[in-house]
KEPA-940940 format. One record per residue (C-alpha): residue in one letter; residue number from 1; y, z, x. Coordinates in pm, whole numbers, plus 50000, padded with zeros to 5 digits. Layout:
N
(pt 'A' NUM (Y Z X))
...
END
This chain:
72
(pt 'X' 1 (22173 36177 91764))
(pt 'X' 2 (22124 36317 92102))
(pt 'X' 3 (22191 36698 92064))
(pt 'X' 4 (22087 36773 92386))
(pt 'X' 5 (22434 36575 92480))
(pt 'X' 6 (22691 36698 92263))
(pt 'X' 7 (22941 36808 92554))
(pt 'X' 8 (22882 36463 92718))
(pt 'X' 9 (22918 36242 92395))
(pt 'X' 10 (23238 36433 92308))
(pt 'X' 11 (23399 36401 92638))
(pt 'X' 12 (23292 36026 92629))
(pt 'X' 13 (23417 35941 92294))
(pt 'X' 14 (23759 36081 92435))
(pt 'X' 15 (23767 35916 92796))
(pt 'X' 16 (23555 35553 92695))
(pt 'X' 17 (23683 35365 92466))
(pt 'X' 18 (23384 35079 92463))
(pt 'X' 19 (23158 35426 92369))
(pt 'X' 20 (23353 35542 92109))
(pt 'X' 21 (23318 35243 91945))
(pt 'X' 22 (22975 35171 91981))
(pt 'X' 23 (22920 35517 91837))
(pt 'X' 24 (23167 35489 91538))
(pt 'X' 25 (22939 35165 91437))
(pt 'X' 26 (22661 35383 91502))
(pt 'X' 27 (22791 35617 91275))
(pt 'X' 28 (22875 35369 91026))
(pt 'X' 29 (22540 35155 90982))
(pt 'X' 30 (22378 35517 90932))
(pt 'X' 31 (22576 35573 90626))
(pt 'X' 32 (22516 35220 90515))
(pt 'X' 33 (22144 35220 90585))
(pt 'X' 34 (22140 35558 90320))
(pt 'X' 35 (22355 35457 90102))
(pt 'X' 36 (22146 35126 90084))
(pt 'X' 37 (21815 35313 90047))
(pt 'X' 38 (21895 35560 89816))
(pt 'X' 39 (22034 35324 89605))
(pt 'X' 40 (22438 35369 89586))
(pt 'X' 41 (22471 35055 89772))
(pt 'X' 42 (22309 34710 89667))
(pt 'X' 43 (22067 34544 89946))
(pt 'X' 44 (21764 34343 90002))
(pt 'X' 45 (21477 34500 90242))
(pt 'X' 46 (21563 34214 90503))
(pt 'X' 47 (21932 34361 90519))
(pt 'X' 48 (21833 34703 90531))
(pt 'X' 49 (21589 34615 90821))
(pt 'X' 50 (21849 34434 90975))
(pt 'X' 51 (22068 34729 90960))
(pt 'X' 52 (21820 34909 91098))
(pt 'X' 53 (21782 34714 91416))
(pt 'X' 54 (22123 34667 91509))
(pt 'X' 55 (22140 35069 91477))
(pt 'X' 56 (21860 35088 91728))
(pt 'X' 57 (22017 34875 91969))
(pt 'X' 58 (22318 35069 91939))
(pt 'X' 59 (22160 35383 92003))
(pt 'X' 60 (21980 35254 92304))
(pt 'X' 61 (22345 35085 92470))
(pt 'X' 62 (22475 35458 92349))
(pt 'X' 63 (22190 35653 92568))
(pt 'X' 64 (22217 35384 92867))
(pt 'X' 65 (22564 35529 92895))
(pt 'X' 66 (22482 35866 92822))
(pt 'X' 67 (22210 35847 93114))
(pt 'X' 68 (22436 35698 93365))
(pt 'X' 69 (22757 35942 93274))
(pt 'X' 70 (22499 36203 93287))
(pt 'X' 71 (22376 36133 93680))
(pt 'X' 72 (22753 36037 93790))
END
């Protein structure tokens, strides 16, 4: 996620603590969305698409904050 800010998300996860977390959740749904889809993990569709938007909202609070750490 992001690549193109690796520096920036490193030195955030450090200094932000809000940040860190969203990205640790981030990190987590990930690994629960695959584990869910390829099966290790019981789900229904509906809780794997609800997975799958609070990821997305998460990723788009994680590049608001990206964007504005990146201009400051």
């Amino acid at each position: 996620m992001f690549p193109e800010s690796r520096d920036l998300i490193t030195e955030l996860k450090a200094r932000d603590p809000h940040f860190s977390r969203l990205f640790h959740r981030h990190n987590e749904l990930d690994q629960e969305i695959k584990n869910m889809e390829s099966g290790i993990a019981p789900a229904a569709d509906m809780a794997i698409e609800q997975l799958k938007k609070e990821k997305l909202l998460l990723k788009d609070r994680l590049y608001v904050i990206l964007t504005r750490a990146s201009v400051s």
